[in-house]
C-alpha positions as CSV (number, residue, x, y, z in Angstrom):
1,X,50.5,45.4,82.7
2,X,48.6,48.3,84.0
3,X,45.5,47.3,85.8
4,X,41.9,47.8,83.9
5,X,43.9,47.1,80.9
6,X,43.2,44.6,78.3
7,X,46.1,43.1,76.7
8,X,45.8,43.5,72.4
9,X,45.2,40.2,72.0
10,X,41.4,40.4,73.7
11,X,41.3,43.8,72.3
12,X,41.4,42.3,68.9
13,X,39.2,39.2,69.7
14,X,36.5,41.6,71.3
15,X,36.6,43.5,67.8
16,X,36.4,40.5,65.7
17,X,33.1,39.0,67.9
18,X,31.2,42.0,67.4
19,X,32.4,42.3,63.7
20,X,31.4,38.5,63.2
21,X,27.5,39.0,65.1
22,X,27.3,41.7,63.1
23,X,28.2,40.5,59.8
24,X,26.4,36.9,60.3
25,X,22.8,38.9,61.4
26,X,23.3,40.7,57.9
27,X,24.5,38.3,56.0
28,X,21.5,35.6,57.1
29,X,18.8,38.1,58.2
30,X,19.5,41.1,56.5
31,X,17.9,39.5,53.3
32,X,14.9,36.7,53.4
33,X,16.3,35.2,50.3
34,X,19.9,34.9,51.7
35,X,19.7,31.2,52.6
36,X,17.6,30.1,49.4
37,X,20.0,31.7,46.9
38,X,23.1,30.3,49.4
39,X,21.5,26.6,47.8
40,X,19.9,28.1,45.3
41,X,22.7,29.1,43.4
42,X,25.1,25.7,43.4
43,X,21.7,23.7,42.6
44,X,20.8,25.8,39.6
45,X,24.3,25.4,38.3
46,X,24.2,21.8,39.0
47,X,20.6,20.9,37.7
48,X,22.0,22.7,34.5
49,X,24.8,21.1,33.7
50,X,23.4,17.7,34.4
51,X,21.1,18.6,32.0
52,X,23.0,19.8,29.3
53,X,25.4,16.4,29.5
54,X,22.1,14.0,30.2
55,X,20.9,15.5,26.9
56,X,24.0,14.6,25.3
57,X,24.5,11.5,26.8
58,X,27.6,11.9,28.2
59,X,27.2,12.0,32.1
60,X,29.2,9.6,33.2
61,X,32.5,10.5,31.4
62,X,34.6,11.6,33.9
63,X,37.5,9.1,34.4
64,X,37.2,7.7,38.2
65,X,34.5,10.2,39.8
66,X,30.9,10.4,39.8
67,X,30.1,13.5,37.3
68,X,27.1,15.3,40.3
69,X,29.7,14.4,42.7
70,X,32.5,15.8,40.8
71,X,30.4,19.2,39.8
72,X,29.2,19.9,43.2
73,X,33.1,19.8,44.5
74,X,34.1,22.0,41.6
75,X,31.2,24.5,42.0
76,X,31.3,25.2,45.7
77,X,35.3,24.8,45.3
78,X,34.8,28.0,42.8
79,X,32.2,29.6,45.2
80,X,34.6,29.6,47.9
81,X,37.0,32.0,46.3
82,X,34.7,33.6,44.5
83,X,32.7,34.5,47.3
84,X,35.4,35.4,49.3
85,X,36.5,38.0,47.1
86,X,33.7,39.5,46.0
87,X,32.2,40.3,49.8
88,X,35.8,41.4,50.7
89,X,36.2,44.0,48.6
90,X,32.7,45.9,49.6
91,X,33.5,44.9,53.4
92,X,35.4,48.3,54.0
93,X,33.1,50.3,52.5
94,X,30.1,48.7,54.3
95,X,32.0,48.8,57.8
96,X,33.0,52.3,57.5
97,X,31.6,53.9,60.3
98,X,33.2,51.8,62.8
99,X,36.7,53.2,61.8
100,X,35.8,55.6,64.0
101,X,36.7,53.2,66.9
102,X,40.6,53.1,66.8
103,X,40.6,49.7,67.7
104,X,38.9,48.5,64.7
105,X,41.2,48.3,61.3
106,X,39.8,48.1,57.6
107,X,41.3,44.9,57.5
108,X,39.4,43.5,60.7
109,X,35.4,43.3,58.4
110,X,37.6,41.8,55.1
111,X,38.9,38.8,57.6
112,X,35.4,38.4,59.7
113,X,33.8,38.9,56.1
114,X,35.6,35.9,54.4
115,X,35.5,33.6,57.8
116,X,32.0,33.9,57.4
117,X,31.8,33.1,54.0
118,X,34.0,29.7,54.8
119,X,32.0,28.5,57.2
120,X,28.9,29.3,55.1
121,X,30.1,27.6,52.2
122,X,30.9,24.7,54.1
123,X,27.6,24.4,55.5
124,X,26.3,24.6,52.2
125,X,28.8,21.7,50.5
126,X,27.7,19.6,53.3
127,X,24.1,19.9,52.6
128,X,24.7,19.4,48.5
129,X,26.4,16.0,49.4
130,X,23.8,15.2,51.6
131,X,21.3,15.5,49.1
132,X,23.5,13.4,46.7
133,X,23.6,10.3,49.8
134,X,20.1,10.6,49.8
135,X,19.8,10.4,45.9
136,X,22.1,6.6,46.8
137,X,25.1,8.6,44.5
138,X,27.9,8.0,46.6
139,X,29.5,11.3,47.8
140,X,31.6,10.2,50.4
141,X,35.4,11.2,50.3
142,X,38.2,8.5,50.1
143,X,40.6,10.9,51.8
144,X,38.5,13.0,53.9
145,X,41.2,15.0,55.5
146,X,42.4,16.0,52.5
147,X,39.6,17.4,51.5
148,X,39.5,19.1,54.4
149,X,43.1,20.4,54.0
150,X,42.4,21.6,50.2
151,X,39.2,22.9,51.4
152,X,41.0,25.1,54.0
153,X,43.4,25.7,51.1
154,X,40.8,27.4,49.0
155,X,39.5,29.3,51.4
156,X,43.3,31.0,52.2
157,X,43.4,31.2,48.2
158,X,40.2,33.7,48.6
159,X,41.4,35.3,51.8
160,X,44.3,36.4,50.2
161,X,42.7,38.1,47.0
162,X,39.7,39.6,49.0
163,X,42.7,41.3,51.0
164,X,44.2,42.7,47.6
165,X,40.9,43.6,46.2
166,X,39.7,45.0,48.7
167,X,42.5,47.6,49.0
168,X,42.4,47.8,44.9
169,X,38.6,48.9,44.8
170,X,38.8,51.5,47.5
171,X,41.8,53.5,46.0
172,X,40.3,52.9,42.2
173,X,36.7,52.2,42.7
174,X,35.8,51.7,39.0
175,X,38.1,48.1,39.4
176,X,35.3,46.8,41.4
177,X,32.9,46.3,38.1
178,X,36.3,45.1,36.3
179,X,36.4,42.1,39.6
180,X,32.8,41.1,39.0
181,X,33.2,41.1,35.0
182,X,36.3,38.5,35.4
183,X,34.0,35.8,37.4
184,X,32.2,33.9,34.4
185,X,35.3,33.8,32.6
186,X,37.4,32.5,35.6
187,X,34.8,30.0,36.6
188,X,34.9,28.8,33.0
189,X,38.7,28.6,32.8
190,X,38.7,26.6,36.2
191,X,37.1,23.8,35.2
192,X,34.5,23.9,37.5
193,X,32.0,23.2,35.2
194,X,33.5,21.1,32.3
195,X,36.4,18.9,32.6
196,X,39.4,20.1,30.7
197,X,41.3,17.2,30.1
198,X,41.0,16.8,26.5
199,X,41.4,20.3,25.4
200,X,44.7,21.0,23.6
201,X,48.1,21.1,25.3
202,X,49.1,25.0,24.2
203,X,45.9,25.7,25.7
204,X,46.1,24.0,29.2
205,X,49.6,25.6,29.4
206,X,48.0,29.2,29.9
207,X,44.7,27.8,31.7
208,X,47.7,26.4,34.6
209,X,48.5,29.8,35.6
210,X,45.1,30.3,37.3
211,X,46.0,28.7,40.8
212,X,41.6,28.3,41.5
213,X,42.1,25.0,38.7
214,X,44.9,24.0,40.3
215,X,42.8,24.0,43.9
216,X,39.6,22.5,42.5
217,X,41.4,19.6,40.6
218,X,43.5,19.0,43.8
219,X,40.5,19.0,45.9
220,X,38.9,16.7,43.5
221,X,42.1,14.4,43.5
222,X,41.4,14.0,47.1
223,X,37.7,13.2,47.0
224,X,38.2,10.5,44.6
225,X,41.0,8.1,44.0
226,X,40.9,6.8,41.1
227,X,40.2,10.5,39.2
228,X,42.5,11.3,36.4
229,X,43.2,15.3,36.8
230,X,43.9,17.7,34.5
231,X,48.3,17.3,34.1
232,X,50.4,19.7,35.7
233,X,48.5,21.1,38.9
234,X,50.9,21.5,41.6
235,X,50.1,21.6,45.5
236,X,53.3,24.1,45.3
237,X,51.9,26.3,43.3
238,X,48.8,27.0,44.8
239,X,50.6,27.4,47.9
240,X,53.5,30.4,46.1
241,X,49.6,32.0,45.3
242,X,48.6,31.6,48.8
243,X,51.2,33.2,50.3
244,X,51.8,35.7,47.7
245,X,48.5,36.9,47.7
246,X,48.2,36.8,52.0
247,X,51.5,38.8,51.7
248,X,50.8,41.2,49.6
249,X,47.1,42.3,51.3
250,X,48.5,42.3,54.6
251,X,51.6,45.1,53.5
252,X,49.0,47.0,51.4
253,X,46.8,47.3,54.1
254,X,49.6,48.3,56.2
255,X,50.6,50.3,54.0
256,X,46.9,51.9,53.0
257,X,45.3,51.8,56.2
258,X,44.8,55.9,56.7
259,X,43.9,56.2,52.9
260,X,41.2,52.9,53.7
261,X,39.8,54.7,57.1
262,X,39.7,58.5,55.5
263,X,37.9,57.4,52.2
């Protein structure tokens, strides 16, 4: 290797340190109601919903989990991926000056973007079941590092779409209002919010092709052993979406990446 020059490797990391300082300082300082609407947001949900089912008396009718227990671990399960993909697909468009550096690549802000977003997320779940000890409602996992493993799972699930979208909204920009639309309806249809155990059979069957129910119900299924899960999620087919989806960003960003820096 010539002398004075860095192998790609610390070239890369190098690019990926300042992206990250530069991405957390936004993302936590940028606004002063960042870290309130981070809890904000989950809580809201949460104190909702408990509402709703203490109104109708049914809050302890999930089979084998504890119903604040079981909605916090669906809520930030959904936030996770949701999150992910919805800072992804602005991150080229807000890092668009640096492409001007040849070292930096459009994909380089959509991966700093949703490793921030994991670890912020995580911060956040922590503190939610922290508040739940405190409350004496037992939030501790029976399998804890497989919740951790679904967790991680999740977050790849995200990854993988931001890197789609991402791509998707720069070369047809009008398909980032079309992303934002689909949320409510996906987080309904994931069961984040509601169990959907007892709904029909002909209707599960077409709610199982969204792979962010199968990851919630597994994630739930390691939190809590006794819980009885919606039939048919499958660790294999989350993981055909995982890799599908990281497969597919990756070659359209390869493929795109002129098209990404000239926009």
């Amino acid at each position: 290797m010539t002398p004075g020059v860095r192998p790609p490797w610390k070239v890369t990391w190098s690019v990926w340190h300042a992206l990250f300082m530069r991405e957390v300082l936004a993302r936590t300082m940028g606004d002063r109601m960042g870290w309130f609407w981070m809890l904000g947001e989950p809580i809201f949900f949460i104190v909702i919903m408990v509402s709703i089912r203490e109104f109708m008396g049914r809050t302890r009718d999930i089979l084998g989990a504890e119903f604040i227990v079981w909605l916090i671990i669906g809520i930030s399960g959904f936030f996770l991926v949701r999150n992910a993909i919805q800072r992804g697909m602005t991150a080229i468009a807000s890092n668009q000056a640096l492409f001007a550096y040849r070292q930096i690549k459009p994909v380089d802000p959509v991966l700093i973007r949703s490793a921030i977003e994991g670890i912020l997320k995580t911060v956040v779940l922590l503190i939610l079941l922290g508040f739940t000890l405190l409350a004496e409602v037992d939030a501790v996992p029976d399998d804890p590092l497989g919740v951790f493993s679904l967790w991680f799972l999740l977050w790849l699930l995200g990854l993988g779409c931001a890197l789609i979208v991402s791509v998707a909204v720069r070369l047809i920009p009008d398909l980032q209002h079309l992303v934002g639309m689909m949320m409510m309806p996906l987080m309904l249809t994931s069961g984040v919010i509601f169990p959907l155990q007892n709904l029909p059979h002909w209707i599960l069957e077409y709610l199982l092709y969204n792979p962010i129910l199968h990851g919630v119900e597994l994630l739930r299924l390691q939190f809590f052993d006794g819980y009885q899960s919606v039939q048919g999620v499958s660790l294999e087919y989350l993981w055909r979406w995982i890799l599908g989806t990281l497969a597919l960003g990756l070659a359209l960003h390869a493929r795109f990446e002129l098209r990404l820096k000239a926009k």
